[in-house]
VEXMAR-748452 format. One record per residue (C-alpha): residue in three letters; x, y, z; residue number from 1. Coordinates in steps of 0.2 Angstrom, whole numbers, always signed. Each point is the difference from the previous one (the first is absolute). Last residue first. Example, Ala and Ser with C-alpha at 12.3 -4.5 7.8 and 13.67 -1.06 7.14 Angstrom:
<atom><residu>SER</residu><X>+68</X><Y>-5</Y><Z>+36</Z><num>2</num></atom>
<atom><residu>ALA</residu><X>-6</X><Y>-17</Y><Z>+3</Z><num>1</num></atom>
# end
This chain:
<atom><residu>UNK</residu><X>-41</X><Y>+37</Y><Z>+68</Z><num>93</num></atom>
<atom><residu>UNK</residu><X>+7</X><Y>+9</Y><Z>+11</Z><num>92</num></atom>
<atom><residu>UNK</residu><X>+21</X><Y>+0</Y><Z>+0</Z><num>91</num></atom>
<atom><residu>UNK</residu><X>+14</X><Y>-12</Y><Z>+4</Z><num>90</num></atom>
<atom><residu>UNK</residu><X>-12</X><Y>-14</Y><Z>-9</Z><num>89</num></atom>
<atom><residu>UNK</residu><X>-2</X><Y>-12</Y><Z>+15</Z><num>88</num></atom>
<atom><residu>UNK</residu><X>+1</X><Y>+12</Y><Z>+18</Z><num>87</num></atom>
<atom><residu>UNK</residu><X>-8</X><Y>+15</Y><Z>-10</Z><num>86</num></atom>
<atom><residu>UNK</residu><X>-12</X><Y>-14</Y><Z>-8</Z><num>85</num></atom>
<atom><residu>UNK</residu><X>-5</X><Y>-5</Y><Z>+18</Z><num>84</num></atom>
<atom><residu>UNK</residu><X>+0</X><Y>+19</Y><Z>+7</Z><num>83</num></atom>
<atom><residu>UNK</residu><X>-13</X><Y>+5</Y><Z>-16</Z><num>82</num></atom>
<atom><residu>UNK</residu><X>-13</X><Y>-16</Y><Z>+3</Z><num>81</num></atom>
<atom><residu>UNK</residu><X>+1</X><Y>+9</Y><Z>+18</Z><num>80</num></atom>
<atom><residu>UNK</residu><X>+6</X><Y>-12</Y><Z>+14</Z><num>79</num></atom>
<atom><residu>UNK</residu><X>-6</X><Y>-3</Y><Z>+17</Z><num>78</num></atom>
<atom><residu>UNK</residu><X>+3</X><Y>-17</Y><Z>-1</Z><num>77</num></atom>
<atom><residu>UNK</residu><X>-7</X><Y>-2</Y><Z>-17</Z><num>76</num></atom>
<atom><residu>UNK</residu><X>-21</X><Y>+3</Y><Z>-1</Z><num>75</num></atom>
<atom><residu>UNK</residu><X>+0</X><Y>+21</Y><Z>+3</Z><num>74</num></atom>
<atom><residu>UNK</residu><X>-12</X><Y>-2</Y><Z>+15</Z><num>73</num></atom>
<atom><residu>UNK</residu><X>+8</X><Y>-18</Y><Z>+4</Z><num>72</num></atom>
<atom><residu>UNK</residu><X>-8</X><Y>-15</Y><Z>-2</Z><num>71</num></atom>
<atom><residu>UNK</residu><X>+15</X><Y>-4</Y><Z>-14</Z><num>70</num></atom>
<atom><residu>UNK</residu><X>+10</X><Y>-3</Y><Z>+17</Z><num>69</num></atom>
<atom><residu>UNK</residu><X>+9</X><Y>-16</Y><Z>-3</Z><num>68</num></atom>
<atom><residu>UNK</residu><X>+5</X><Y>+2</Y><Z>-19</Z><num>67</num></atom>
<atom><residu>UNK</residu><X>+13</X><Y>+14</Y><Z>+3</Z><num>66</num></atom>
<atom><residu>UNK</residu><X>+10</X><Y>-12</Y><Z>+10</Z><num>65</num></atom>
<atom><residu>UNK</residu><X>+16</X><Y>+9</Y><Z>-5</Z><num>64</num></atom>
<atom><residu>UNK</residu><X>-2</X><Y>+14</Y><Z>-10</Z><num>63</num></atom>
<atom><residu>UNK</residu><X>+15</X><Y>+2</Y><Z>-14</Z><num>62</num></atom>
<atom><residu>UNK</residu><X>+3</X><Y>-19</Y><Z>-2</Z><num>61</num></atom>
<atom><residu>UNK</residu><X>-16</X><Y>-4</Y><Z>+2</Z><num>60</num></atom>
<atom><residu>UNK</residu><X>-5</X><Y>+13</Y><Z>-13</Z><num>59</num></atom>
<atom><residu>UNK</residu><X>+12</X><Y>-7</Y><Z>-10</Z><num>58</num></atom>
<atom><residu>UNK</residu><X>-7</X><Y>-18</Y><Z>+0</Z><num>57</num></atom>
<atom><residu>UNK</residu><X>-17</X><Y>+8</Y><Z>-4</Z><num>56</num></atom>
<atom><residu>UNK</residu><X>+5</X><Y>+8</Y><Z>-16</Z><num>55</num></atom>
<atom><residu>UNK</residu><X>+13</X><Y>-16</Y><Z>-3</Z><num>54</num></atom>
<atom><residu>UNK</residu><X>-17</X><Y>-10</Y><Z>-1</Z><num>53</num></atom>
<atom><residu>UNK</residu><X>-11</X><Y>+12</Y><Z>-8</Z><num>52</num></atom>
<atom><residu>UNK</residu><X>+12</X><Y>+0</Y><Z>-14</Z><num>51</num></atom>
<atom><residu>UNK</residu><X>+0</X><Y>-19</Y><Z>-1</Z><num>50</num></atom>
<atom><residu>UNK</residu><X>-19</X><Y>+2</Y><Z>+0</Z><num>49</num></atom>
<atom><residu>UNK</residu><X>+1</X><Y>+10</Y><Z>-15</Z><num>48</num></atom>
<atom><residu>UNK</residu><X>+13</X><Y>-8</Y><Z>-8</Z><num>47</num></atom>
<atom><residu>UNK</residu><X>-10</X><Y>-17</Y><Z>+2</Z><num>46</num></atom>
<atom><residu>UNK</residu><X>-16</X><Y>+9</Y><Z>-6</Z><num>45</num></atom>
<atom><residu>UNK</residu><X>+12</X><Y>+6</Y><Z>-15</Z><num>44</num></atom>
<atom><residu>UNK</residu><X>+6</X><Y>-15</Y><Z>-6</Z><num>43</num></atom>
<atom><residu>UNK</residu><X>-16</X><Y>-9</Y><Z>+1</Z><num>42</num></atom>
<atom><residu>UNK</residu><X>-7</X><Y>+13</Y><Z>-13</Z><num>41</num></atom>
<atom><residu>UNK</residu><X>+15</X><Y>-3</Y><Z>-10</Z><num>40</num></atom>
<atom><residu>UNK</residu><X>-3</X><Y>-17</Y><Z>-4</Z><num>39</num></atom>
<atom><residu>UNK</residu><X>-17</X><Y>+0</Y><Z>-2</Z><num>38</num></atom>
<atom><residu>UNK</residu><X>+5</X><Y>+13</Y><Z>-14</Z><num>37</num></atom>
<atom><residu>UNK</residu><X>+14</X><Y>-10</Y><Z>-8</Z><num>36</num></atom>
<atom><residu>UNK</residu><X>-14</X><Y>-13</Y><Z>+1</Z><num>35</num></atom>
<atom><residu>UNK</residu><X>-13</X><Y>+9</Y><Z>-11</Z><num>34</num></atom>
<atom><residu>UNK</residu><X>+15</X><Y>+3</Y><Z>-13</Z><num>33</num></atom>
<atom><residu>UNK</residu><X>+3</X><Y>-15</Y><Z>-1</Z><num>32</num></atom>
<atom><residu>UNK</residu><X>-16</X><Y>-7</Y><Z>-2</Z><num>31</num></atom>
<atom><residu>UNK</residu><X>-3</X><Y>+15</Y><Z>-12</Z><num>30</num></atom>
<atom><residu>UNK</residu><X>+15</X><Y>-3</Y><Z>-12</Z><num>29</num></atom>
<atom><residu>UNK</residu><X>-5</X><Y>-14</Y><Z>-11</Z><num>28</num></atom>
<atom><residu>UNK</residu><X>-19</X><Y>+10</Y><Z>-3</Z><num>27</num></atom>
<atom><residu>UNK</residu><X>+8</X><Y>+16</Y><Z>+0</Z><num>26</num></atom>
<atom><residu>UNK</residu><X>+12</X><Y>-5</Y><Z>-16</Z><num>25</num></atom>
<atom><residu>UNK</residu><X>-14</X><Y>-8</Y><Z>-9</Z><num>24</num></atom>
<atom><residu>UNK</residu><X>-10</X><Y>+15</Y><Z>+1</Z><num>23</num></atom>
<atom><residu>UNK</residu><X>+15</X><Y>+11</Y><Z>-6</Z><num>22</num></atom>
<atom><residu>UNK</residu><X>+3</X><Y>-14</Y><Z>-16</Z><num>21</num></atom>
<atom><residu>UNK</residu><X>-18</X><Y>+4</Y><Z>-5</Z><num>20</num></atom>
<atom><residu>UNK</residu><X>+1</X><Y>+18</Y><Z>+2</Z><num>19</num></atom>
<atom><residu>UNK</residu><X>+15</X><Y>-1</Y><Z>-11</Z><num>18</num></atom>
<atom><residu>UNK</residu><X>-7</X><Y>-12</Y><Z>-12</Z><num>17</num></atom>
<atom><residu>UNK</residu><X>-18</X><Y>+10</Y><Z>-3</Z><num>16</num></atom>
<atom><residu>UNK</residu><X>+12</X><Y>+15</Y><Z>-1</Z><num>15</num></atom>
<atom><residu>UNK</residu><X>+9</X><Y>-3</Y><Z>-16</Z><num>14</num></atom>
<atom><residu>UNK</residu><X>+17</X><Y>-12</Y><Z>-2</Z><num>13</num></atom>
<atom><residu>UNK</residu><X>+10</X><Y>+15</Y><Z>-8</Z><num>12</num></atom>
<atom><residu>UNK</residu><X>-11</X><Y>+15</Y><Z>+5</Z><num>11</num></atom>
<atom><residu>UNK</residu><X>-2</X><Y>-5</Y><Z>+16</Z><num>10</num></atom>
<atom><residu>UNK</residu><X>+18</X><Y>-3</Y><Z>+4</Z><num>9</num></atom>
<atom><residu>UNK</residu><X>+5</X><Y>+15</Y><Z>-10</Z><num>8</num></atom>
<atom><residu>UNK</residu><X>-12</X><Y>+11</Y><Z>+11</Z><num>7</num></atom>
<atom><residu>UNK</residu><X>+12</X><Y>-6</Y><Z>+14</Z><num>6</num></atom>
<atom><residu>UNK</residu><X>-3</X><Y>-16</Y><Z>+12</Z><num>5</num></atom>
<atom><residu>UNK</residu><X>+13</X><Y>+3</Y><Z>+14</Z><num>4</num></atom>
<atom><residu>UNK</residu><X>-4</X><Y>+12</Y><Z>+9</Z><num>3</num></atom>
<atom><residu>UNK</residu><X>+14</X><Y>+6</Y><Z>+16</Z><num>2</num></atom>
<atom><residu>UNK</residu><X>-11</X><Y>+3</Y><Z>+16</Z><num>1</num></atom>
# end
């Protein structure tokens, strides 16, 4: 992160003012900042959930019906966690 005070700064206008002026500046910018990050915490729950999403409609693509045995021995149709990301990814997971 680039600085922007230099030792001029503090020398020219002294370091009571600088510090002064950088409280200030966290003060109008906290709310904002605090919201930015509100913000982004709901972003990624909902791209977390939209990830789960598409990772469950693939699987139903690749494994039809997958769901409906989950009482199985192995808990998917029959299906090893390593068959279902073979048939989703191309490969094991």
């Amino acid at each position: 992160m680039p600085n922007y005070l230099t030792e001029r700064d503090v020398q020219d206008y002294g370091s009571d003012l600088v510090n002064f002026a950088q409280r200030a500046a966290v003060h109008a910018l906290s709310p904002h900042l605090q919201q930015i990050e509100q913000d982004n915490a709901a972003l990624r729950q909902r791209l977390a959930v939209e990830a789960r999403h598409r990772l469950d409609q693939q699987v139903e693509a690749a494994i039809p019906n997958w769901r409906d045995s989950t009482s199985t021995p192995t808990g998917t149709n029959g299906c090893s966690e390593s068959t279902i990301c073979q048939a989703v990814c191309g490969s094991s997971c």
